[in-house]
C-alpha positions as CSV (number, residue, x, y, z in Angstrom):
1,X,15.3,-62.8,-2.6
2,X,11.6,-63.3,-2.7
3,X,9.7,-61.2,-5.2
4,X,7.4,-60.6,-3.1
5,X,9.4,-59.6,0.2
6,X,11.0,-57.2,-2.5
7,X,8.5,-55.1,-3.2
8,X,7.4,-55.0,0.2
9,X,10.9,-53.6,0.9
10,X,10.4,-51.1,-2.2
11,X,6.7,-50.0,-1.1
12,X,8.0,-49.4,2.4
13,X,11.2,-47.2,1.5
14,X,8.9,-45.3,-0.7
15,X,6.5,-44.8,1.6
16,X,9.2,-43.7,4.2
17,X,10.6,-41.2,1.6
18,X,7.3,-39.9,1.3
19,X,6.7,-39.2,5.0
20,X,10.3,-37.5,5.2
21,X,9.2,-35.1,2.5
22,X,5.6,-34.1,4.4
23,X,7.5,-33.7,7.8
24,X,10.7,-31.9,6.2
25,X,8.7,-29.2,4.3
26,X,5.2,-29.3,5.9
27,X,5.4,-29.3,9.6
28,X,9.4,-28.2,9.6
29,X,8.6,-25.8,6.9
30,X,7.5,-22.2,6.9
31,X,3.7,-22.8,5.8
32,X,5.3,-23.1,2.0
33,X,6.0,-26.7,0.0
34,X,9.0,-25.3,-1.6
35,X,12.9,-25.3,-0.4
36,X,13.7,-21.6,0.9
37,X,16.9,-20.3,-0.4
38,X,19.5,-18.9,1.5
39,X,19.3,-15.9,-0.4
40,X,16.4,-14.6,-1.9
41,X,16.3,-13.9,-5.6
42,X,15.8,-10.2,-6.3
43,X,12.2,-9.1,-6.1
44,X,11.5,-11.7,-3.4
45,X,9.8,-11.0,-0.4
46,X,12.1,-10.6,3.3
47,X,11.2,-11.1,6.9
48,X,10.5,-7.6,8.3
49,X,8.3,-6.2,11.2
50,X,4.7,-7.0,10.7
51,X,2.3,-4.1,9.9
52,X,0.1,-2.8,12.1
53,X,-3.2,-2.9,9.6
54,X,-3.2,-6.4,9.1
55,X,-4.4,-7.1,12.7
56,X,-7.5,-6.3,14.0
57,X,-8.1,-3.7,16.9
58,X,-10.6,-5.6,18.7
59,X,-8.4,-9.0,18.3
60,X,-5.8,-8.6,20.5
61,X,-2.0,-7.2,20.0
62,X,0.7,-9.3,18.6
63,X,3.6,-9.0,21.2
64,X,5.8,-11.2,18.4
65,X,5.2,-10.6,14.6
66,X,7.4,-11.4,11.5
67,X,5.9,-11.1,8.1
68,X,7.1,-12.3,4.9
69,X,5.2,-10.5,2.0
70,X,1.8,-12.4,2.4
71,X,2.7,-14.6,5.1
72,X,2.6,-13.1,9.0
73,X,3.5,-15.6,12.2
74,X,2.5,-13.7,15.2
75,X,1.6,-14.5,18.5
76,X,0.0,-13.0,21.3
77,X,0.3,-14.2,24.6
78,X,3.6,-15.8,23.9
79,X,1.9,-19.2,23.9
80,X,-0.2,-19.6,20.6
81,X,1.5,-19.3,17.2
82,X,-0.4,-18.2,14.5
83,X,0.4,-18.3,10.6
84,X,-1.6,-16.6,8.1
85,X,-1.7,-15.4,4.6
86,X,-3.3,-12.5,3.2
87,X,-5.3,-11.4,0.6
88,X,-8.1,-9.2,-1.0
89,X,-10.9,-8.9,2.4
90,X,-13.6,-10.6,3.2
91,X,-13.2,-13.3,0.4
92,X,-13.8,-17.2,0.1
93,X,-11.4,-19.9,0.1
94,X,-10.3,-19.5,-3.8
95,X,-9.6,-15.9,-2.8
96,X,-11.9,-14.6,-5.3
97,X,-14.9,-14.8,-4.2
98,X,-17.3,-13.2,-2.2
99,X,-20.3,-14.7,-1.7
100,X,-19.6,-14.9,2.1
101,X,-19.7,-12.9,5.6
102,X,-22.9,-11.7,7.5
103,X,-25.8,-11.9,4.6
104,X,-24.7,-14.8,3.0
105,X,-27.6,-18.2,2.3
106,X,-26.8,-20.1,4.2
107,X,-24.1,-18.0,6.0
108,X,-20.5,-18.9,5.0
109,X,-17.6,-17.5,7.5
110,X,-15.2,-15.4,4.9
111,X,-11.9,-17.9,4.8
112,X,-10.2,-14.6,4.2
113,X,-11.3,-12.4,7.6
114,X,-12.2,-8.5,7.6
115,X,-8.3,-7.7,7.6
116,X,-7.2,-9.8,4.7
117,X,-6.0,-12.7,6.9
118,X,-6.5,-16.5,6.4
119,X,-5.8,-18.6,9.6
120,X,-3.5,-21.3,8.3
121,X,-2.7,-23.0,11.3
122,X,-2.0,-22.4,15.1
123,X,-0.4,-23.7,17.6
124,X,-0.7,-24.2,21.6
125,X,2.3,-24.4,23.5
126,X,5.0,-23.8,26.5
127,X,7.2,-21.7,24.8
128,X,6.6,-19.6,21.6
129,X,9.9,-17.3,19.6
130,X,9.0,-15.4,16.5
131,X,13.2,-14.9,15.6
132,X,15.7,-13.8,13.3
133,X,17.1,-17.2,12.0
134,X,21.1,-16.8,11.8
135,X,20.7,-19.0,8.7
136,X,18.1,-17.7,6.3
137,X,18.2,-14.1,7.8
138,X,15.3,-13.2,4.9
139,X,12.9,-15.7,6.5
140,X,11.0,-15.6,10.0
141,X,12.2,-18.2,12.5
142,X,9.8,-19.4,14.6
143,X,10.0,-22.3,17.2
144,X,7.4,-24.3,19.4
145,X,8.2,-26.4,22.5
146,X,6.2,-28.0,24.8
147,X,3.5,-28.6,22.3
148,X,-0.2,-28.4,24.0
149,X,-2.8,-29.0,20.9
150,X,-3.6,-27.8,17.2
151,X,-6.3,-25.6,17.4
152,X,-6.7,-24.6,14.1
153,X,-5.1,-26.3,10.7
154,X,-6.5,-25.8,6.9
155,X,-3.6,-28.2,5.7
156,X,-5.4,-30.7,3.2
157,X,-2.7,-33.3,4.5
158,X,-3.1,-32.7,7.9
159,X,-1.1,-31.3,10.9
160,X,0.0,-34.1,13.1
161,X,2.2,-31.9,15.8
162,X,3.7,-34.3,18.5
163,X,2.4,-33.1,21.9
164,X,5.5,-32.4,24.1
165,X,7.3,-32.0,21.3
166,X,8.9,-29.1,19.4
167,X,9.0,-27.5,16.0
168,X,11.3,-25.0,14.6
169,X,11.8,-23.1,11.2
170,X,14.8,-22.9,9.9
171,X,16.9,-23.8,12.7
172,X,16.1,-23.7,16.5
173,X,16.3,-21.2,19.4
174,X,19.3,-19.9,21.2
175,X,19.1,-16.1,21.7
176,X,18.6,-15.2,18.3
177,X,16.9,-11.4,18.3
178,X,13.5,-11.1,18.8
179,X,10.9,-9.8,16.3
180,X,9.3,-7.4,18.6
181,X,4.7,-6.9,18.6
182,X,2.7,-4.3,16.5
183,X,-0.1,-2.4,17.9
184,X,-3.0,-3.3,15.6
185,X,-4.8,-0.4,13.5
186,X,-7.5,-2.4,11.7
187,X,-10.7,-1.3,12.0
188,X,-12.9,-3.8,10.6
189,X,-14.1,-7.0,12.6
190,X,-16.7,-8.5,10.7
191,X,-17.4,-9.3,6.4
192,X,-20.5,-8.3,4.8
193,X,-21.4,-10.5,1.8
194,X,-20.1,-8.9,-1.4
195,X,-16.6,-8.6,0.4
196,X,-17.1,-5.9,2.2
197,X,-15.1,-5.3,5.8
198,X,-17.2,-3.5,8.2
199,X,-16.3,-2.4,11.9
């Protein structure tokens, strides 16, 4: 074989196992890079109900929640999904931080909102399910179909969402139960600089 047709063949099998990898775990996965176990090890967070204090009063009510630990997927109109991670309030992207909010030079939005949120990504479509996944029953199952847009997406690699298309987490829909909406109890809407929430 030519040498050179060879590692063309190499470069491109690489670069297909590469692109397997992003769209297995990044766009099929649950917002995390790592393989989810079936069972948790002990001390691991579950999917459970989300809590009411982690959404905002004035931001609308989640009428689907799951949360995992630090990790909520909620949606609230049945046609966005939203996934977020929490944290300390009103902090910068590092988490640390607070050098940001209303009083900040120049003013830098808090990547970490007034309710300890962080807006990973969301997505527009048809249909939305927030579910209890018969296969990893510790994790939320989610599923888009009908994909509209990305309307927001901090992924450094990018989220490249087919429109029309669907995405699911772990498995798909088919009448799995429901995770049910939280009315929201937080207070704050807006970060000072210094990290402080504020109504």
């Amino acid at each position: 074989m030519d040498p050179n047709r060879k590692c063309r063949l190499n470069a491109f099998g690489f670069v297909t196992a590469m692109l397997t990898a992003f769209f297995a775990a990044t766009l099929l996965g649950d917002g995390s890079a790592q393989a989810d176990p079936a069972s948790p090890p002990s001390g691991q967070p579950v999917a459970e109900e989300c809590w009411a204090d982690r959404f905002p009063v004035l931001g609308g009510i989640p009428v689907q929640c799951c949360q995992d630990g630090q990790r909520t997927w909620h949606t609230n109109d049945n046609r966005v999904l939203a996934f977020r991670t929490y944290g300390s309030p009103c902090r910068e992207a590092d988490g640390i931080g607070v050098n940001c909010g209303v009083g900040s030079v120049p003013f830098v939005p808090c990547a970490y909102g007034p309710c300890g949120g962080r807006n990973e990504w969301a997505i527009v479509a048809e249909e939305v399910r927030i579910f209890e996944p018969v296969s990893k029953p510790n994790k939320c199952g989610w599923e888009v179909r009908d994909i509209v847009d990305v309307i927001i997406c901090t992924d450094p690699d990018g989220c490249e969402w087919q429109v029309k298309g669907f995405r699911f987490y772990p498995e798909p829909y088919a009448d799995q139960p429901i995770y049910g909406g939280v009315t929201s109890t937080c207070p704050f809407r807006r970060c000072l600089v210094g990290g402080v929430p504020t109504p």
